[in-house]
C-alpha positions as CSV (number, residue, x, y, z in Angstrom):
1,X,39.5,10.6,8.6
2,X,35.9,10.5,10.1
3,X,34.4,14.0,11.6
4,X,34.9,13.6,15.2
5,X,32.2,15.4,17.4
6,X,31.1,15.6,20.9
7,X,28.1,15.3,22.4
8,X,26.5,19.2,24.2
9,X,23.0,18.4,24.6
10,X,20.7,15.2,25.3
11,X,16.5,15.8,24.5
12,X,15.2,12.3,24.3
13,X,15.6,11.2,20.7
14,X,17.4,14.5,19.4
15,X,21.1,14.7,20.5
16,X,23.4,17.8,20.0
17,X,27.1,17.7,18.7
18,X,30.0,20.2,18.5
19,X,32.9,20.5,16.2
20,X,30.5,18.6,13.6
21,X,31.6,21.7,10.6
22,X,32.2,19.2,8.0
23,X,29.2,16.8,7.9
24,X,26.5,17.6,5.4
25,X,22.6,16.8,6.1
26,X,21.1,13.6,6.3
27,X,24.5,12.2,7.0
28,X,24.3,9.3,9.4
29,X,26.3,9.2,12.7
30,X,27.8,6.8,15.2
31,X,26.7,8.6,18.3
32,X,28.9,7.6,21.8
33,X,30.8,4.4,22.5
34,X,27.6,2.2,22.2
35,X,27.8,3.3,18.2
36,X,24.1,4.0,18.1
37,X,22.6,5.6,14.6
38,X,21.7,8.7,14.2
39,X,21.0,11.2,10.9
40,X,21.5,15.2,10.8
41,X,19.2,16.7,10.7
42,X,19.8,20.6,11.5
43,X,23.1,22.4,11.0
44,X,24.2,26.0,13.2
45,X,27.7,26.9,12.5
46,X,29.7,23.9,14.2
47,X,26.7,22.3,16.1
48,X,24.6,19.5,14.7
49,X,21.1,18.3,16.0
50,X,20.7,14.7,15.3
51,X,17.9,12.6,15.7
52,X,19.1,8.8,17.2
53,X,17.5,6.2,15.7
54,X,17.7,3.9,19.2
55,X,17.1,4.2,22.7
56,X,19.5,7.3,24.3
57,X,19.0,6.4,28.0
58,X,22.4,6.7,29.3
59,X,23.7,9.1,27.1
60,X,25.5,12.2,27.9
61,X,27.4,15.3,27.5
62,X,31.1,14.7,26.5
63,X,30.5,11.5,24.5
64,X,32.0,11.0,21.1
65,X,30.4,11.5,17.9
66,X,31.2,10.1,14.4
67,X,30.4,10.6,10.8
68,X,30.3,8.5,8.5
69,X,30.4,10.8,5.7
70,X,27.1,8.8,3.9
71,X,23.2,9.3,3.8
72,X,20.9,7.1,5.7
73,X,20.7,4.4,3.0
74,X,19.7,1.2,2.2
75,X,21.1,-1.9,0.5
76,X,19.0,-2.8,-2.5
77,X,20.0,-6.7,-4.0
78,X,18.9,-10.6,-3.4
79,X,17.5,-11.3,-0.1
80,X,15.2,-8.3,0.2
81,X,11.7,-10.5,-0.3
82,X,11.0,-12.4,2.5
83,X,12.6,-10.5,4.9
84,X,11.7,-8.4,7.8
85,X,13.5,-5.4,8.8
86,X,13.4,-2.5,11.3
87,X,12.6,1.6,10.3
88,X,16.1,1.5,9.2
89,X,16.7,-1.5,7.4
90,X,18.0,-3.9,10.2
91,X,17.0,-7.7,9.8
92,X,15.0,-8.3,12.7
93,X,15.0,-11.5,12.6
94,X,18.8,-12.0,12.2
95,X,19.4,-9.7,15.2
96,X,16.5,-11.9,16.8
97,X,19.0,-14.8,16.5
98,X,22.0,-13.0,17.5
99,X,21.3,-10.9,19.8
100,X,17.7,-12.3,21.2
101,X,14.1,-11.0,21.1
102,X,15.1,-7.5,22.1
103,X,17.3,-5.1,19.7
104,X,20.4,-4.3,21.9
105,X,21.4,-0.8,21.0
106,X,24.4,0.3,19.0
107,X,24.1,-3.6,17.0
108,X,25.5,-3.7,13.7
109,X,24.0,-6.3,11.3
110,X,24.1,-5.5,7.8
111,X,21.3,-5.1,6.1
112,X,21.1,-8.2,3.6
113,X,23.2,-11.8,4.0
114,X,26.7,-11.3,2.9
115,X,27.6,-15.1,3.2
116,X,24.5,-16.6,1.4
117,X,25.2,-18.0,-2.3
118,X,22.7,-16.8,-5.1
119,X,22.8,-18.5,-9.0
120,X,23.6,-15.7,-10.9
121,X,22.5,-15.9,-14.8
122,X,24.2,-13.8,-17.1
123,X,22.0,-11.6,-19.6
124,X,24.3,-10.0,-21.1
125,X,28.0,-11.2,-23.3
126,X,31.4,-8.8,-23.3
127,X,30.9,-6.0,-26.1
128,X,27.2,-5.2,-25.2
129,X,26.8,-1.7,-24.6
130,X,24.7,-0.8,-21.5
131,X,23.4,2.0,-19.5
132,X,22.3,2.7,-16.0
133,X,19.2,0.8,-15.2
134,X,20.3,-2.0,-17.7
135,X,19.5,-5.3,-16.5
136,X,22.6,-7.2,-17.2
137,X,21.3,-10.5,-15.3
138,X,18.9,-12.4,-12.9
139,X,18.4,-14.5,-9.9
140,X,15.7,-16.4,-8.7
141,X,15.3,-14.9,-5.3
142,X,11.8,-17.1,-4.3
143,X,9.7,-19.4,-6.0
144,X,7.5,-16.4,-7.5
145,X,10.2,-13.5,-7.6
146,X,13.1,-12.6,-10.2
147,X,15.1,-10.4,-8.8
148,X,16.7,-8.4,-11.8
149,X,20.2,-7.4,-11.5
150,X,20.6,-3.8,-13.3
151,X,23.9,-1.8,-13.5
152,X,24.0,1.5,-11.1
153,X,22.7,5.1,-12.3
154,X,26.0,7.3,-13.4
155,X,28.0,4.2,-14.9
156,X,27.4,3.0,-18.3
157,X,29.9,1.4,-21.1
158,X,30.8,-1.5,-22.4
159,X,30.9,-4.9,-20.6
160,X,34.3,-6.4,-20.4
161,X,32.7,-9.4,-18.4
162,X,29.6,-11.1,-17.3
163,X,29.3,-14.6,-16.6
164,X,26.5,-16.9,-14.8
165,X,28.1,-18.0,-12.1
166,X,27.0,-18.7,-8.0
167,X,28.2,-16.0,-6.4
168,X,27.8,-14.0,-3.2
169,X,26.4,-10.4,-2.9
170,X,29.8,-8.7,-2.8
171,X,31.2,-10.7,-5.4
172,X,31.9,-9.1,-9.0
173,X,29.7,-10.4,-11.2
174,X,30.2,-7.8,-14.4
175,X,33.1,-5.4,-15.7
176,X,32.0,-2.6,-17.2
177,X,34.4,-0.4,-18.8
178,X,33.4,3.8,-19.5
179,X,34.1,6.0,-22.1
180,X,37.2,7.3,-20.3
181,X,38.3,3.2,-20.5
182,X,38.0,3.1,-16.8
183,X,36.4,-0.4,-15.5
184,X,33.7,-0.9,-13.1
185,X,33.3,-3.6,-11.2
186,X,29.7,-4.8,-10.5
187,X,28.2,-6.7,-7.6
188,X,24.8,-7.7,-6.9
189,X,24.5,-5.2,-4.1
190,X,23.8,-1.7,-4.3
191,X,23.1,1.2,-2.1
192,X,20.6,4.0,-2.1
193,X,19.7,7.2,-0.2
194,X,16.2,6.6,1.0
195,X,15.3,10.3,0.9
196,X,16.2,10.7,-2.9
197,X,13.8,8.8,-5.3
198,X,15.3,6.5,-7.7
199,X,15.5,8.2,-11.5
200,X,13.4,7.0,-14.3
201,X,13.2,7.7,-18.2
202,X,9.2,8.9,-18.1
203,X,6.2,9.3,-15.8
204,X,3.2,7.8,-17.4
205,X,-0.7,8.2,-16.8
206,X,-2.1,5.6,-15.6
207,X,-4.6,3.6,-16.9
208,X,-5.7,-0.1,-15.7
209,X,-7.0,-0.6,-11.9
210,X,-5.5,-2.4,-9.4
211,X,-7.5,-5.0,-8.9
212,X,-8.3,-5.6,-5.2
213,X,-11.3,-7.9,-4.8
214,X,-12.7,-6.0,-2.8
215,X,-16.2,-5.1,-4.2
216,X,-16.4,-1.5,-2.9
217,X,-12.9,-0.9,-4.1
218,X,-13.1,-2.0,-7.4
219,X,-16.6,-1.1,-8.3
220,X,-17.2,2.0,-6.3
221,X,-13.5,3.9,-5.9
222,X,-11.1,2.2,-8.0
223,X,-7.3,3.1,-7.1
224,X,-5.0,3.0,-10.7
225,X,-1.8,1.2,-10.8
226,X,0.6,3.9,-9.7
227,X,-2.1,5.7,-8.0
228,X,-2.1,7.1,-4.7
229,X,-5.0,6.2,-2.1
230,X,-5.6,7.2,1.3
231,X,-7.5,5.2,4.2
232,X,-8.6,7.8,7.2
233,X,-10.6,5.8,9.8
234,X,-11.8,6.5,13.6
235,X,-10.2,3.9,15.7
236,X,-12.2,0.5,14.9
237,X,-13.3,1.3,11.7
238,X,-11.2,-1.7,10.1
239,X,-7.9,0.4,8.6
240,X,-5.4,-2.7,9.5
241,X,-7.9,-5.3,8.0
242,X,-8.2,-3.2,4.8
243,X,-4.3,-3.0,4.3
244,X,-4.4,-6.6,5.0
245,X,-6.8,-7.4,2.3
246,X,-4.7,-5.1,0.1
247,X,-1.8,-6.7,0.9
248,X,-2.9,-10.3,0.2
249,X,-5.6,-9.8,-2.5
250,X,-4.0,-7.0,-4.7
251,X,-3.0,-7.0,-8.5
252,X,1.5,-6.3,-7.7
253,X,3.6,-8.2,-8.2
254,X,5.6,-7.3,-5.0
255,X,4.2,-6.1,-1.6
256,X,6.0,-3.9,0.2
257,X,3.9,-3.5,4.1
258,X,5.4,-0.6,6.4
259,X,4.0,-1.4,9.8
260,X,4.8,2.3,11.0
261,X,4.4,3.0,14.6
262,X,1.6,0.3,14.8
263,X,0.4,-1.6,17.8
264,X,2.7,-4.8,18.3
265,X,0.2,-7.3,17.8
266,X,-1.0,-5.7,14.5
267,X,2.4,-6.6,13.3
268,X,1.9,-10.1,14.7
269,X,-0.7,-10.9,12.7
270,X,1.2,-9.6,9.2
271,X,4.1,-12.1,10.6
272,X,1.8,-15.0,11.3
273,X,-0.7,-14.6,8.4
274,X,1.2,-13.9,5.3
275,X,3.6,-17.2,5.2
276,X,0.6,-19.2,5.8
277,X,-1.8,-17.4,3.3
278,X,-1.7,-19.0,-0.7
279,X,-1.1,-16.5,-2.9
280,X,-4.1,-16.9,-5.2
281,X,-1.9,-16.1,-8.6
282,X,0.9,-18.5,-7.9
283,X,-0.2,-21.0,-5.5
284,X,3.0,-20.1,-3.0
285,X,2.8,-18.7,0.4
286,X,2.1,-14.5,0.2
287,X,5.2,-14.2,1.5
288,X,6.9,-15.0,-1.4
289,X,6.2,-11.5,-2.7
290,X,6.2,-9.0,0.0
291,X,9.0,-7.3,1.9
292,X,8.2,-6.0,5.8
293,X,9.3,-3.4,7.7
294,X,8.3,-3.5,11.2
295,X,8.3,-0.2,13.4
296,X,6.3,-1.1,16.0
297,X,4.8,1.7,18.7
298,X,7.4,0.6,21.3
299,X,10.3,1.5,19.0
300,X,12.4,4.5,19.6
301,X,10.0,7.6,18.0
302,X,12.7,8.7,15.4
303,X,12.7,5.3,13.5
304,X,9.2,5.9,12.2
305,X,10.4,8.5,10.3
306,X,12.7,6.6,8.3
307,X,10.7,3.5,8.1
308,X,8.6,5.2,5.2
309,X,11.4,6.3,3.3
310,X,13.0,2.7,3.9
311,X,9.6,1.2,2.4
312,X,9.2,3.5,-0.6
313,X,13.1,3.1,-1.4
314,X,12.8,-0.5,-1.7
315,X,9.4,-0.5,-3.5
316,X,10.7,1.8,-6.3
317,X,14.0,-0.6,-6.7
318,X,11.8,-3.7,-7.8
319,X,9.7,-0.8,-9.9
320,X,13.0,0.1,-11.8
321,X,13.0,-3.8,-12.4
322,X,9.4,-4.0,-14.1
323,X,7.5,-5.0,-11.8
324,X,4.0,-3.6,-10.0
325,X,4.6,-2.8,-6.9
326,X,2.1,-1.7,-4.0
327,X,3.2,0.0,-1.1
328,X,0.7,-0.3,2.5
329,X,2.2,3.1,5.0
330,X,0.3,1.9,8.4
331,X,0.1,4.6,9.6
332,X,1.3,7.9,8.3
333,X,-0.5,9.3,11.1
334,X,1.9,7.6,13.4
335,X,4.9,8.8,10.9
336,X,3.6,12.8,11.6
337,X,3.5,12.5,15.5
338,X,7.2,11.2,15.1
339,X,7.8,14.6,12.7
340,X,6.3,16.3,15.3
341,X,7.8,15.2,18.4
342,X,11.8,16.0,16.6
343,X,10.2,19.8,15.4
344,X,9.2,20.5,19.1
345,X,12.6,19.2,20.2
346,X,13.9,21.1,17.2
347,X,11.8,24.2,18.9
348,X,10.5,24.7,15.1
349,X,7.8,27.0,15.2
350,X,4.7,25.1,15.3
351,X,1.9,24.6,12.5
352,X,-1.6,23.6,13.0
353,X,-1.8,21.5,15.9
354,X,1.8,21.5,17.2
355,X,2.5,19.7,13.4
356,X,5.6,21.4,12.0
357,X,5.2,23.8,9.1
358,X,6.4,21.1,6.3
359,X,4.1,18.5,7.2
360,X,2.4,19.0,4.3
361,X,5.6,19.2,1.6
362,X,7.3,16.0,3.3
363,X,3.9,14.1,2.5
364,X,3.5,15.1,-0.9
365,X,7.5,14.0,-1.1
366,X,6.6,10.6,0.1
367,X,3.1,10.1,-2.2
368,X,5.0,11.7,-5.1
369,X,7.2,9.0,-5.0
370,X,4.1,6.6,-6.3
371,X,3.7,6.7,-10.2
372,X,3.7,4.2,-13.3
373,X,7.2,5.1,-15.2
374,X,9.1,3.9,-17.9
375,X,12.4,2.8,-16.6
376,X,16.1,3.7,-17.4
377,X,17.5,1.1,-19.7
378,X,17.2,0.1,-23.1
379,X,14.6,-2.6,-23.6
380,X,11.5,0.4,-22.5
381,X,9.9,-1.5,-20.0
382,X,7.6,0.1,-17.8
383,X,7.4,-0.7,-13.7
384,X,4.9,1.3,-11.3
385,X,4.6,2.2,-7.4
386,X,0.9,2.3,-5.6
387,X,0.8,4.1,-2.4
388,X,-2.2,3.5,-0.1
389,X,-1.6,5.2,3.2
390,X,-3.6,4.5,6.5
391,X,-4.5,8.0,8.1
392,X,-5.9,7.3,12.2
393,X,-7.1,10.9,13.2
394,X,-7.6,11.3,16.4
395,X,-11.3,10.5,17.2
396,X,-12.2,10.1,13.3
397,X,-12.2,14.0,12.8
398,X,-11.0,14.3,9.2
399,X,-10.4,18.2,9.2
400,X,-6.9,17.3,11.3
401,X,-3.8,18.8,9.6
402,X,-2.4,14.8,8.6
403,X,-5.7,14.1,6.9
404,X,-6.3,17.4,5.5
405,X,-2.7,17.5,3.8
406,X,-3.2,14.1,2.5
407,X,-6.5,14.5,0.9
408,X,-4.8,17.4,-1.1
409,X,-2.3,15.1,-2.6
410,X,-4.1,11.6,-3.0
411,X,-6.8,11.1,-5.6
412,X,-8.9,8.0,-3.9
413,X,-10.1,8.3,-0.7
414,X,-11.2,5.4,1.2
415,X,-13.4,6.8,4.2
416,X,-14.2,4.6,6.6
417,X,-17.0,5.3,9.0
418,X,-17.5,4.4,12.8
419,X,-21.5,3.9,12.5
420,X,-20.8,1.4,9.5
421,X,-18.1,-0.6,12.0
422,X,-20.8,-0.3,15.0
423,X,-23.2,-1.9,12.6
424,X,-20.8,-4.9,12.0
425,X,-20.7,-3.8,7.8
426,X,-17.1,-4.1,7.1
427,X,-15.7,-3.2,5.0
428,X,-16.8,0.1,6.6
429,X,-15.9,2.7,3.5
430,X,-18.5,5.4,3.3
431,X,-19.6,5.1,-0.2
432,X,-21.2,8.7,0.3
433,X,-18.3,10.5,1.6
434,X,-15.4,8.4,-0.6
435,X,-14.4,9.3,-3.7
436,X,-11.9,8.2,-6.3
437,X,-10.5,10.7,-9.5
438,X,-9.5,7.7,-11.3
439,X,-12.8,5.8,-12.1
440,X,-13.6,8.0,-15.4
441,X,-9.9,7.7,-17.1
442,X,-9.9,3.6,-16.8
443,X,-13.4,3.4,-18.9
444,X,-11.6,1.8,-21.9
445,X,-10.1,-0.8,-19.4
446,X,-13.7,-1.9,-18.0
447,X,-15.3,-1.4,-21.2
448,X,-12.4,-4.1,-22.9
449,X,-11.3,-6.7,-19.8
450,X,-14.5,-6.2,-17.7
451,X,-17.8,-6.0,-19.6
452,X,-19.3,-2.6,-21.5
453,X,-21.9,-2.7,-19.2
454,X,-20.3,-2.6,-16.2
455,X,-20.1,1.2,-15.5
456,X,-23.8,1.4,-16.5
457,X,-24.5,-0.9,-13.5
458,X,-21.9,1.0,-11.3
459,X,-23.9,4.2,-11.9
460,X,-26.9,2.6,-11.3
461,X,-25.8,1.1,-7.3
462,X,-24.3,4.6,-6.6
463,X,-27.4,6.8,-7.9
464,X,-29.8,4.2,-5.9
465,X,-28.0,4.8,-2.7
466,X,-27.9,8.3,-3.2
467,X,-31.6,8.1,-3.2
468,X,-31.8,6.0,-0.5
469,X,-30.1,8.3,1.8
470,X,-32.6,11.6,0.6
471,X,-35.6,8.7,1.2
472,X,-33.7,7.5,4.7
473,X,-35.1,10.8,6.2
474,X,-38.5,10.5,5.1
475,X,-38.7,6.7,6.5
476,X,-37.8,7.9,9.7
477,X,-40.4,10.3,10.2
478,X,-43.3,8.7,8.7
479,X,-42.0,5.5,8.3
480,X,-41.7,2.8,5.7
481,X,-45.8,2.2,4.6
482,X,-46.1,6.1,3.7
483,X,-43.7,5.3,0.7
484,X,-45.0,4.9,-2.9
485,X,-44.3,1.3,-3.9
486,X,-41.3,2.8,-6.5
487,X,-39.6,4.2,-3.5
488,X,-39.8,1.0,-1.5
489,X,-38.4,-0.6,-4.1
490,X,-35.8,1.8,-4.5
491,X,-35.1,1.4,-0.3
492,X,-35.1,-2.8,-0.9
493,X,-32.6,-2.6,-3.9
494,X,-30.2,-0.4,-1.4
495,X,-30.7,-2.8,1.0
496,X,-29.4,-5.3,-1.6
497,X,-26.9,-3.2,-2.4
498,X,-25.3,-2.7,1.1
499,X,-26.0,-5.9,2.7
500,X,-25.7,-8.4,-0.6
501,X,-22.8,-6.6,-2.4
502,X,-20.9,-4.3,-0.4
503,X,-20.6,-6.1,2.9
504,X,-17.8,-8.4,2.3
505,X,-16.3,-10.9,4.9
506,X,-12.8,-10.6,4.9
507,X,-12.0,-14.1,7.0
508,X,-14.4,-16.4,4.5
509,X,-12.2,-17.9,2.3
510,X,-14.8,-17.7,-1.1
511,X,-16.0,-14.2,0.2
512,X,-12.4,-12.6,0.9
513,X,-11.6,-12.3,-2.8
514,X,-14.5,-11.3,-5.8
515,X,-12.8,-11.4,-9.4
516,X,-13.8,-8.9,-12.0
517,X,-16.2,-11.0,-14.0
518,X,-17.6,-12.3,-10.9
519,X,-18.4,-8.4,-9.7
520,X,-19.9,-8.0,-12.7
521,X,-22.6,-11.2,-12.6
522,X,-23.3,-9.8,-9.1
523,X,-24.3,-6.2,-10.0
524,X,-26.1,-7.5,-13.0
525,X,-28.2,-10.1,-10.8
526,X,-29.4,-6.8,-8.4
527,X,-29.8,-4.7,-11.8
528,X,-32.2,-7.3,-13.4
529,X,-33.9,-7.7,-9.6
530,X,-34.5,-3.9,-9.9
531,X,-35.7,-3.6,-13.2
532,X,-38.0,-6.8,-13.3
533,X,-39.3,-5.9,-9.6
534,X,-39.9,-2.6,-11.1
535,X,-42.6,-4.1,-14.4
536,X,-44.1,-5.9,-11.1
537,X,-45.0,-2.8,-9.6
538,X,-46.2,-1.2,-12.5
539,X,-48.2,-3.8,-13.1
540,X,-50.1,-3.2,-9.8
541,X,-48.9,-6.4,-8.0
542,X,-48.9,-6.5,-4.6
543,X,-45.6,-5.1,-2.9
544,X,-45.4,-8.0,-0.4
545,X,-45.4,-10.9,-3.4
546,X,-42.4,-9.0,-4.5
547,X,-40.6,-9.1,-1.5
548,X,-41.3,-13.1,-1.2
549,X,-39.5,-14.0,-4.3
550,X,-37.5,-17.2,-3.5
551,X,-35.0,-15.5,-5.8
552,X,-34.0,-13.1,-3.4
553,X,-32.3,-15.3,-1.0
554,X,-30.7,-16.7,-3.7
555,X,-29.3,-13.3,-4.9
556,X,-27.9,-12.9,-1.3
557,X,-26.1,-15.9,-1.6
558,X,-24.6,-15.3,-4.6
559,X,-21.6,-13.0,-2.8
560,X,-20.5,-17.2,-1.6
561,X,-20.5,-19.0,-5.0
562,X,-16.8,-20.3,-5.7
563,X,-14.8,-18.5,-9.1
564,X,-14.9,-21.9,-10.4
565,X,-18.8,-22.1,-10.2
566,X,-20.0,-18.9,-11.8
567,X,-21.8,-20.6,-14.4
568,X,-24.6,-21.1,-11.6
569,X,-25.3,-17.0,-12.1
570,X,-26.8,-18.1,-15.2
571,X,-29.8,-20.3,-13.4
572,X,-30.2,-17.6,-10.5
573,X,-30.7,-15.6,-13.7
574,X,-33.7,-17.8,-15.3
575,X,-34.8,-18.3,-11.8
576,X,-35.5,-14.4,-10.8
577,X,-37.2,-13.9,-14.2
578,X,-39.9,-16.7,-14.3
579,X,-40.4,-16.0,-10.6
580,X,-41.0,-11.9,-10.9
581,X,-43.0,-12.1,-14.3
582,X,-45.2,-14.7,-13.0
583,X,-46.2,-11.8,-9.7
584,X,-46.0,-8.8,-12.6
585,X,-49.5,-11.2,-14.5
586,X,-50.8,-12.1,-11.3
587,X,-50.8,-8.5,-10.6
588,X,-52.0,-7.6,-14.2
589,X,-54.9,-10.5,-13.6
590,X,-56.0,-8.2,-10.3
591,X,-56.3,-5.6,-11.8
C-alpha cells in the first residue's frame, strides 16, 4: 500500500508533508489530486519537504500526498534519439499533441512509446552465458544509431531464450535463468535512478581529442574524449553558439544537449537547426544522433535540477553501449540558482553568495560522471562521456562561487571574453586566460593522426601572441613606427594569427568546420610566412615590400578553401616563397 501523506506547508516549489515516516530520499511523490511530481528531498521525523517538479498555484494545506516507493528515474531503451523531453524525462512533443502547446500539470505520459514496434535482432542463442551489461541484441533505432540491447546490472545466467523478432518495448524479448535457476524475463526497457551513475568495469585515461573543428579548440585547448570542459562567458560572449558548434561539429557518436533553464528561443533554434543540419560523417540530418532535453526559463525552477541528472543518465546508457558520447549542460549556472532557490526555501544555511554549502560536491558529482570506461560485459569494449558545461556569471565575473567550483573540477577552460565579442571575433575564447590540462598527454595522438610538426607550430602561435600582448603596450604608447622591424613582424604574424586562424564564422558553411589536416596546412602557411618574412628582414628589405606580398591575401583566404580542395595549400605554398625571397635579394641588392 502507497505512503499516504498530507500536505502542512506550501513555499512555491518546496511543499511539506506529514505522516510521510516510511518514504526514503529521493523518492518521487504524487502530490494532491492533480498528481503533480515531486522528489524528497529532506526528511524530520514524520515530515517530508519536497520539491514539485510543476507549477503549485492552487495548492494547499490538507491535500493528499503519495509515494510511490521509487527514485526519480528514467526509462532507458529504443526511442530515446530523436526525441525531446522535459527536466524530467516527459516527451514534449507527445504531450504537445495531447495535451496542446502548454504542459497541463499533473499529465502522465510515459517517458518512451509503449505501442511503437522495433525489429529486434537476436545476438545471442539459449546456453550463452551472460552478465550484466551484456549486449544480448540490437535495433536500428535511426538511420545512424544502433541502439544496443544489454541485460540489467544484478542479473546474469544463462539464456533460456532470445529470438529476433518485432517486438514492443514491454515485450520479453530474452529469458535468462540465474544460478539459483530462477528466470528473468527481459524487455527492451529499462529503468535507472538519475542521481546514481551507471557502473562500469574500469576508468581509463584518456588519450585522443575530441575533435571539434573549431580551430581554437582543437589547436589551442584541446578537450579529451571523456574530458570535462567548462565554457564561462559574460552575457554575449557567444556560450549558446559554441555548444551549438559542439553539438553539430563534434567527434561522438551521440549528442546529448541539456537546454537548462535557457531562454526559450535558444531552445528554438536547437529544435529548428539540428533536423535540418547534415551530419558531416553520415550524410543524415544531426538529429539522428542527439537526444534533447528542453528546460526552458519559464519552466517551474525545480525541473532544472533534475534536467542535468536526466541528461547525464541517458548519456552514460549509450556509453555502457560503446559509444562516444558528448554531453552540452546550458547552463549550469541556471542549474545552481535552482539549488539555490530550494536551500533558501530549505532555510539551509547559506554559502558564498546565498549558494548552498554543497554547491561545490553536487558539481563535482555531475562532472565526475564524464570519463572514458571500459564497460560491464564480456566482449571489453570501451564507451566514454564528455562533459562541456556553459557557466553565465553574472556580469562575466569569474571569481563567483559556480565558476569558481567548476574551475576546481574541469581540466579545459574555455574563457570567453566580452572585448573579443564587442570586436565581432567569435569565437570569443581568450587564448590568454584559457587553458587546457590535456594538450601535453594526447602528444602521441597528434604526433601519429595529425602531423609531428603540429605541436611545434602550436607553440609557435601561442608564444607569438604572448609576445604580442607584452608588445601591445609598447604600440600604444609610442606607437607602431618605434618598433624594430622583428617586432613588427612579430605584431603582423599575430595579426594573422587572430584574424586569419582563430576567427572562425560559425554560419559559413566551408568555414564552420576545419579538419585536422586542414588546421595543420593552415598553421604551417603563417609558420612559413613568419619565417620567410623574417630572412626578408634580415636581409634589410624594406618592411613595407613585406607587407605587400600578394601572398598574404591569399593566406587569409585560405580559412575558405573546401576539405576537398586542400591540395591548392600546396601552390599558396610555392606562391609565398618565390614572392618573399624575391623582396629578401631585392633587399640584399640595397644593401
Amino acid at each position: 500500500m502507497a505512503q499516504q501523506g498530507r500536505i502542512v506547508k506550501v513555499a512555491g516549489p518546496l511543499i511539506v508533508a506529514e505522516n510521510m515516516a516510511d518514504v526514503r530520499m529521493y523518492d518521487v511523490v504524487r502530490v494532491s489530486k492533480n498528481r503533480l511530481v515531486g522528489e524528497v528531498i529532506e526528511l524530520r521525523g514524520d515530515k517530508a519537504s519536497i520539491q514539485v517538479y510543476e507549477e503549485t498555484s492552487g495548492l494547499g494545506p490538507g491535500e493528499p500526498v503519495e509515494s510511490t516507493g521509487a527514485p526519480l528515474s528514467v526509462e532507458l531503451g529504443p526511442g530515446l534519439i530523436e526525441s525531446i523531453f522535459d527536466g524530467i524525462q516527459r516527451p514534449l512533443t507527445v504531450i504537445a499533441e495531447k495535451y496542446g502547446m502548454h504542459i497541463t500539470r499533473g499529465v502522465e505520459v510515459p517517458s518512451l512509446n509503449r505501442d511503437k514496434e522495433w525489429g529486434f535482432e537476436a545476438l545471442v542463442k539459449p546456453g550463452d552465458k551472460v552478465t550484466g551489461g551484456t549486449i544480448i541484441g540490437q535495433v536500428q533505432e535511426s538511420a545512424v544509431v544502433e541502439h544496443r540491447i544489454m541485460v540489467p546490472h544484478g542479473i546474469s545466467g544463462e539464456i533460456v531464450k532470445c529470438e529476433s523478432k518485432v517486438a514492443r518495448l514491454t515485450d520479453v524479448v530474452a529469458v535468462v535463468r540465474d544460478e539459483k535457476g530462477v528466470e528473468h524475463e527481459l524487455t527492451m526497457l529499462q529503468k535507472w535512478p538519475v542521481r546514481r551513475g551507471r557502473p562500469y568495469a574500469e576508468k581509463l585515461a584518456p588519450k585522443a581529442p575530441m575533435v571539434t573543428g573549431q580551430r581554437v579548440i582543437d589547436t589551442f585547448f584541446p578537450i579529451a574524449s571523456g574530458g570535462v570542459a567548462a565554457v564561462p562567458g559574460p552575457f554575449g560572449s557567444g556560450k549558446t553558439v559554441v555548444q551549438h558548434q559542439l553539438a553539430k561539429w563534434a567527434d561522438a557518436d551521440i549528442i546529448v544537449y541539456v537546454g537548462c533553464g535557457e531562454r526559450g528561443n535558444e531552445m528554438t533554434d536547437v529544435l529548428n537547426e539540428f533536423p535540418e543540419l547534415k551530419d558531416p560523417k553520415t550524410g543524415e540530418p544531426l538529429m539522428k544522433r542527439t537526444v534533447l532535453i528542453a528546460n526552458t526559463s519559464d519552466m517551474p525552477v525545480a525541473a532544472r535540477e533534475a534536467s542535468i541528472y536526466t541528461g547525464i543518465t541517458i548519456a552514460e546508457y549509450f556509453r555502457d553501449m560503446g559509444y562516444n558520447v558528448a554531453i552540452m549542460a546550458d547552463s549550469t549556472s541556471r542549474w545552481a540558482e535552482a539549488l539555490r532557490e530550494m536551500s533558501g526555501r530549505l532555510e539551509e544555511m547559506p554559502g558564498d553568495e546565498g549558494y548552498p554549502a554543497y554547491l561545490a560536491s553536487r558539481l563535482a558529482e555531475f562532472y565526475e560522471r564524464a570519463g572514458i570506461v571500459k564497460t560491464l560485459g564480456r566482449d571489453g569494449r570501451s564507451g566514454s562521456v564528455t562533459a562541456i558545461g556553459a557557466v553565465s556569471p553574472p556580469g562575466g565575473d569569474l571569481s563567483e562561487p559556480v565558476s569558481q567550483a567548476t574551475l576546481r573540477i574541469v581540466k579545459v577552460f574555455w574563457g570567453l571574453s566580452a572585448s573579443l565579442a564587442y570586436k565581432r571575433h567569435f569565437p570569443a575564447i581568450d587564448w590568454l586566460v584559457s587553458y587546457s590540462l590535456y594538450a601535453d598527454k594526447m602528444k602521441e595522438w597528434y604526433d601519429e593522426e595529425v602531423g609531428r610538426d603540429f605541436l611545434k607550430y602550436r607553440q609557435f602561435v601561442m608564444t607569438t601572441l604572448q609576445e604580442e600582448a607584452a608588445l601591445d603596450e609598447i604600440v600604444r604608447l609610442v606607437g607602431m613606427d618605434a618598433l624594430s622591424a622583428r617586432d613588427r613582424l612579430t605584431m603582423e604574424t599575430a595579426k594573422m594569427i587572430r584574424e586569419d586562424y582563430l576567427h572562425q564564422n560559425a554560419f559559413h558553411e566551408v568555414d564552420t568546420f576545419t579538419s585536422m589536416k586542414k588546421q595543420l596546412l593552415m598553421l604551417r602557411l603563417i609558420y612559413e610566412y613568419n619565417r620567410l618574412a623574417g630572412e626578408a628582414v634580415d636581409a634589410y628589405a624594406d618592411f613595407s615590400d613585406i607587407l605587400a606580398c600578394p601572398c598574404r591575401e591569399k593566406i587569409g583566404r585560405a580559412k575558405y578553401i573546401p576539405e576537398e580542395e586542400l591540395a591548392s595549400f600546396d601552390g599558396i605554398f610555392s606562391e609565398m616563397n618565390a614572392e618573399l625571397k624575391a623582396v629578401a635579394q631585392g633587399g640584399e641588392e640595397d644593401v
